[in-house]
LOVOTOR-355894 format. One record per residue (C-alpha): z, y, x. Coordinates in pm, whole numbers, padded with zeros to 5 digits, always signed. Layout:
// residues N
ZYX...
***
This chain:
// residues 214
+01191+00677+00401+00825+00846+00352+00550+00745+00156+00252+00910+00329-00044+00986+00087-00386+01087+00189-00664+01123-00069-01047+01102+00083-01333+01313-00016-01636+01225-00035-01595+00856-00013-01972+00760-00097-02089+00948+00233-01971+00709+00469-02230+00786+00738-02009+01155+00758-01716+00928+00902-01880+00639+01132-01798+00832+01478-01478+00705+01381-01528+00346+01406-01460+00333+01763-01079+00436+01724-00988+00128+01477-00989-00274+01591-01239-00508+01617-01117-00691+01261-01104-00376+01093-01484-00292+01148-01554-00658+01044-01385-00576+00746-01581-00266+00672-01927-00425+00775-01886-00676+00485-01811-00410+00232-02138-00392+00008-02071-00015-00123-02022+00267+00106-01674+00417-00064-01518+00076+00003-01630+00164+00373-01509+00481+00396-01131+00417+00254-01072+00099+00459-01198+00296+00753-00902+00583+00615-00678+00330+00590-00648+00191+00938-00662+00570+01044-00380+00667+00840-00173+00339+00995-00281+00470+01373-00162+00843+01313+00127+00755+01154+00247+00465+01401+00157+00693+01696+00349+00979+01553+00676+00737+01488+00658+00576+01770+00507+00838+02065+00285+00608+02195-00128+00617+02198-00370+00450+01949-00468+00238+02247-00142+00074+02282-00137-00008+01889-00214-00387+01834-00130-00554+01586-00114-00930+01488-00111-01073+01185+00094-01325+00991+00002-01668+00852-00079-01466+00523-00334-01215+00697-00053-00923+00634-00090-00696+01006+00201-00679+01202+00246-00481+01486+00262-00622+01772+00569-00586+02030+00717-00327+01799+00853-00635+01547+01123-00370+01437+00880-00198+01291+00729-00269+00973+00509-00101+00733+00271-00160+00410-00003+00015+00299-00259+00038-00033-00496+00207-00166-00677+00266-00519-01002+00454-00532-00989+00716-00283-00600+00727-00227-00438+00563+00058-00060+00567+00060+00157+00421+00360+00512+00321+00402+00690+00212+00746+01073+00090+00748+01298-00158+01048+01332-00387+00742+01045-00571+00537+00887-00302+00340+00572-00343+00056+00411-00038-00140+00137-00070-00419-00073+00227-00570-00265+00157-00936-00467+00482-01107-00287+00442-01475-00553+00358-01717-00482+00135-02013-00192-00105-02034-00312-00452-02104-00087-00687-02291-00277-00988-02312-00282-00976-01915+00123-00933-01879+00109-01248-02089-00086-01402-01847+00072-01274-01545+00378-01162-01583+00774-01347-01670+00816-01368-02062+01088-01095-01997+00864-00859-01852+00615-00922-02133+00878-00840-02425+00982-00556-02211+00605-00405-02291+00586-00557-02633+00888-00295-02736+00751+00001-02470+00712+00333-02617+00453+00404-02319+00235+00064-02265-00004+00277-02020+00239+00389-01763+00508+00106-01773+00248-00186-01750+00120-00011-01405+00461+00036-01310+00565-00327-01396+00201-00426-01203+00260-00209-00919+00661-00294-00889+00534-00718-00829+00235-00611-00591+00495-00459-00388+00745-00697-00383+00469-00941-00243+00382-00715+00013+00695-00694+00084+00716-01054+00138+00406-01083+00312+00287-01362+00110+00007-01151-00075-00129-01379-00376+00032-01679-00237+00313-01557-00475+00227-01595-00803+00339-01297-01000+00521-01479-01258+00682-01630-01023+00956-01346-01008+01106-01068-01266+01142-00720-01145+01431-00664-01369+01599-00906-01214+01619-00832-00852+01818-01017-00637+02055-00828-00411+01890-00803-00113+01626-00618-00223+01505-00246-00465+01232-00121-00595+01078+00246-00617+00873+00401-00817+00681+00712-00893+00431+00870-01052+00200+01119-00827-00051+01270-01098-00277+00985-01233-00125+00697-01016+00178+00465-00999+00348+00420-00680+00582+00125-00612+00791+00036-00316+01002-00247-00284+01214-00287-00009+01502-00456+00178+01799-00207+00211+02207-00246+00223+02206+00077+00074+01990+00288-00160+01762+00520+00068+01589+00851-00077+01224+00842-00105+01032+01109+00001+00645+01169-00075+00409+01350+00163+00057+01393+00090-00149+01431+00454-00452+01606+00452-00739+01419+00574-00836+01712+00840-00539+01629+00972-00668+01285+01051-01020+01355+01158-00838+01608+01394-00577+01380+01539-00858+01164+01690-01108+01383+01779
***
């Protein structure tokens, strides 16, 4: 499997990108008109990009045969293609993407500062020792954090799941988790496997984008 990663410049210029509009759907734009600040804009309009390319290049087909539905949770699906799922998140101006034939959920954070008070809050009291005793609070709190975003992705449930609701060090078997660290940012994938499958990453340029639908 592939985590696809594509980091946007100039995210506050959204005006640069709006030619694009017309290749993403109908709820996507709705999504992006109700964004107050322009780099929200921009990377939701990236995101939907980055889905398009990378579903048309998996699949050969156009960007005008890509529809998706959605579940009772909001999460897309695509639609006739139910083989094929994928997750995708994004943190600032970083989109990453993940597609698998199995249920599949990826989460990006930008590490900042670990916050104990909110793993009390949040997370299972096992999970909160676990970051009591870290020697690294920063990273392994966004790892813990991004590890439970994914799993709910995964599911498809979103929120819907409380985060407590479920330890990450105790998996059950159907199930793994991933993660990395790509400079600044914690990457998590969780995803339903038999077997352990290497994870590859692979930044995309965003030319490569713009170019793809021009």
């Amino acid at each position: 499997m592939i985590i696809y990663l594509l980091s946007v410049p100039n995210i506050d210029d959204f005006e640069v990108y709006t030619e694009y509009l017309r290749f993403v759907s109908n709820e996507r734009k709705s999504k992006i008109d109700a964004y107050k600040f322009n780099k929200n804009k921009t990377v939701s309009l990236f995101a939907e990009l980055l889905i398009r390319y990378i579903i048309s290049n998996d699949l050969n087909i156009s960007n005008e045969n890509i529809i998706f539905d959605y579940n009772e949770y909001g999460k897309p699906i695509l639609k006739d293609f139910l083989r094929y799922n994928f997750s995708i998140s994004h943190t600032n101006n970083t989109i990453v993407f993940i597609s698998n034939e199995l249920p599949i959920g990826i989460d990006i954070e930008k590490i900042s500062k670990g916050n104990l008070s909110l793993s009390k809050r949040f997370f299972t009291s096992n999970e909160y020792e676990h970051l009591k005793n870290s020697g690294n609070l920063d990273i392994d709190f966004f790892k813990i954090w991004t590890m439970k975003e994914s799993y709910i992705k995964m599911l498809g449930t979103g929120l819907y799941t409380s985060l407590s609701s479920f330890d990450i060090f105790k998996p059950s078997n159907n199930y793994k988790y991933y993660n990395t660290l790509y400079g600044e940012y914690s990457i998590s994938v969780c995803y339903q496997e038999k077997d352990i499958q290497p994870i590859g990453l692979v930044p995309i340029e965003y030319n490569i984008i713009l170019d793809y639908f021009k």
